[in-house]
Every structure is written in C-alpha cells, then in structure tokens.
MARVEXDREN-796555 format. One line per 10 residues: their letters; for each residue y, z negated, x of C-alpha. Coordinates in steps of 0.25 Angstrom, whole numbers. Layout:
A = Y Z X  ... $
This chain:
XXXXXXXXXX = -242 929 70  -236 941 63  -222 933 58  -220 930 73  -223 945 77  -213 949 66  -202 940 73  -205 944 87  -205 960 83  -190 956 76 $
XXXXXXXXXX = -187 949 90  -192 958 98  -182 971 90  -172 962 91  -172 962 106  -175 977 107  -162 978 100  -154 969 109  -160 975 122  -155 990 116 $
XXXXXXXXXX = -142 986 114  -142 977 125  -144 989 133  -135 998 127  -125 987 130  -128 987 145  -127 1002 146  -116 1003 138  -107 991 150  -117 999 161 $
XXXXXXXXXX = -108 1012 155  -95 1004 152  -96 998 166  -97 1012 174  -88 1018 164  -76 1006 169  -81 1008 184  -80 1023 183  -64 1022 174  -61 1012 185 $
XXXXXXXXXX = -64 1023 198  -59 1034 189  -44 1026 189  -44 1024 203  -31 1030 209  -36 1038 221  -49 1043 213  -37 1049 203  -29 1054 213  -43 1061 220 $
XXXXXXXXXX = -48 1069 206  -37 1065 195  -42 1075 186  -57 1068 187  -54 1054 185  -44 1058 172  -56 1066 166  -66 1056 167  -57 1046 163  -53 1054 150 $
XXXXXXXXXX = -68 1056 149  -70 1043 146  -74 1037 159  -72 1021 160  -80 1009 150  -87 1010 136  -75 1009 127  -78 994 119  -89 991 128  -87 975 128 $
XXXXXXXXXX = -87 978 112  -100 984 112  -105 974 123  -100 962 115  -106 967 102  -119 971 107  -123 961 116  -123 947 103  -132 957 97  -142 958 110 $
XXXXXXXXXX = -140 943 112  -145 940 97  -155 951 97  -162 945 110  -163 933 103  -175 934 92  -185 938 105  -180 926 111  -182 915 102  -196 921 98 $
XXXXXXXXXX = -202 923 111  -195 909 116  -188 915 128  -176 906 127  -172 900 141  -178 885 138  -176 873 147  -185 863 145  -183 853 156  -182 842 148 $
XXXXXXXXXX = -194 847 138  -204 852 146  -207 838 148  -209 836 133  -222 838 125  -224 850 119  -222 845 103  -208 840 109  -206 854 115  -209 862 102 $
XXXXXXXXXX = -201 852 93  -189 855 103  -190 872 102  -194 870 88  -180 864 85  -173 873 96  -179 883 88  -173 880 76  -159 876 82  -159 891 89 $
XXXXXXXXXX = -163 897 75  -151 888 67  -142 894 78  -146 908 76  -146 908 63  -131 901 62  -127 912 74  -133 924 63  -127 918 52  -112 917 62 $
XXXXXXXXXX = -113 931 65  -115 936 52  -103 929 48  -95 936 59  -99 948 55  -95 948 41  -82 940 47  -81 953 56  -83 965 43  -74 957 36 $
XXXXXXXXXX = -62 960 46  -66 972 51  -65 967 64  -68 978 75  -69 979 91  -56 982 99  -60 994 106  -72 999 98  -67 997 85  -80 994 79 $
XXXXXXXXXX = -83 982 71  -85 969 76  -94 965 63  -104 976 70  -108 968 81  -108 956 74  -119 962 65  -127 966 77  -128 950 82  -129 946 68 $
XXXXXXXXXX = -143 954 65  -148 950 78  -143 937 77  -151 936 64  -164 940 69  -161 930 79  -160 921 70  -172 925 61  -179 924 72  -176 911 77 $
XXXXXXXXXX = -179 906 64  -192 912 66  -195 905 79  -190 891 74  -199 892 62  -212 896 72  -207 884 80  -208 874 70  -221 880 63  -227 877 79 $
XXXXXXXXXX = -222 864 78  -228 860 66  -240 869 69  -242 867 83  -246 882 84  -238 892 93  -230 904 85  -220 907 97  -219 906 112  -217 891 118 $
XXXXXX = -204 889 122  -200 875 129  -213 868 130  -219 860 140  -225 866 150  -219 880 148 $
C-alpha cells in the first residue's frame, strides 16, 4: 500500500535522526565523563606536587567535562525520545500486556487497539500542540540555558517537529486501525491479539 509505505519511510527518517543524535549524545557524556575523570586525577595533590608544570598545562588546556554537557543531554534526548516514536507505533512494537485479553476474541482485541490507538494519537497530538506553546512561550522571553547560553526555545523546536511527526503518524495508524476494523483486512502489524 503506497500511503503506508509513505508513513513507514517518514518513521523510519525519524528514528535515523534520533539514533544520530542519540549518538552524538553518548559520545559527547563518553567525552564529558573522561574529561571529569582525567580534571579530577589532574587535581590530585601528590600528582601536582610530582609534575606541577604538567597538571597546570593540561588543566589550562581545557582538560575536565564538556562545558553545558547536561544542557546539550537534556535538549537532545526529548527530541530522540519523540523521533523514536513514529517507527514505533507503525511497526506496533510498543511493550503490550495482554494478560487479561489474550483470553478475548480477536473482534474484542482489535476494538481495544483500535481505541488505544486513538487515545495514543489524541495524546500525541495534545503533547505537539504543548510543546509548540512552550516554544513560542520560550522566544517570547528569550529564555536561554545557564552555561551555554543558547536558547531554550531551540530545543523545544527539535521535540516539537519530532513530536509532530509522531503525531501525524499516530493519527496515521489510528485511522488504518479503524479502516481494519471496519474492513477486517490488515494494513499494520497485529499487536495484542490472541494468540500472539
């Protein structure tokens, strides 16, 4: 179905983005991490008694954790945690339990992630729409990070266009969800159903 294979592509974008940053993000507190390791042994008193010329010269060089670190960590990883999402919801890889309806029949079972699907869509949408507020909440003030100094709205933006993808493509699936049940023909994966 080519309007699924348009969604899954879009998904599938999305969490090539998230996994890049998420990435960078690891590499950047791997970096950080050693950094505070190596500015930590560089401060101990009988190394700086042993080479005091070398502990101050790699200390002036810059030696010790990524400057705003936790501010880059923070902004980055809401925009991984909604960029992972479209993949997702459209291949139906959310943890389910289903102790309680894997004893149901399978109509029930669809009628239930039918409407799961269109709660998670509602939410999504409302979570886009909040985070589009705070960002222009965040421009209006000019409100910036304390040790980076860079704007706050910034990494609002970021969550916000991955938040609305995610959103977009939750309506997606919630719309494919209630054409099977009305049609009783599969457009995405099962999710929930008995006996899977």
């Amino acid at each position: 179905m080519r309007i699924h294979s348009i969604f899954m592509t879009l998904a599938r974008i999305m969490a090539i983005l998230g996994g890049l940053v998420l990435t960078a993000l690891i590499l950047l507190t791997v970096v950080s991490v050693i950094g505070r390791t190596f500015n930590g042994i560089l401060h101990w008193e009988w190394l700086e008694t042993l080479a005091p010329g070398g502990t101050k010269a790699l200390l002036d060089a810059g030696i010790g954790p990524v400057l705003g670190d936790f501010e880059l960590v923070e902004a980055g990883i809401a925009f991984t945690i909604f960029a992972f999402l479209p993949l997702t919801q459209i291949t139906g890889s959310h943890a389910t339990v289903d102790v309680f309806t894997s004893a149901l029949p399978v109509t029930a079972n669809r009628v239930l992630i039918a409407f799961w699907e269109v709660i998670f869509a509602i939410a999504m949408v409302v979570i886009a729409w909040r985070l589009y507020d705070g960002m222009l909440g965040k421009m209006r003030y000019n409100e910036t990070t304390f040790l980076l100094q860079f704007p706050v709205w910034w990494a609002y933006a970021a969550s916000f266009g991955a938040a609305a993808v995610a959103a977009i493509v939750t309506i997606y699936t919630a719309l494919a969800r209630m054409v099977e049940l009305a049609s009783a023909r599969a457009i995405l994966p099962d999710t929930g159903e008995a006996g899977h």
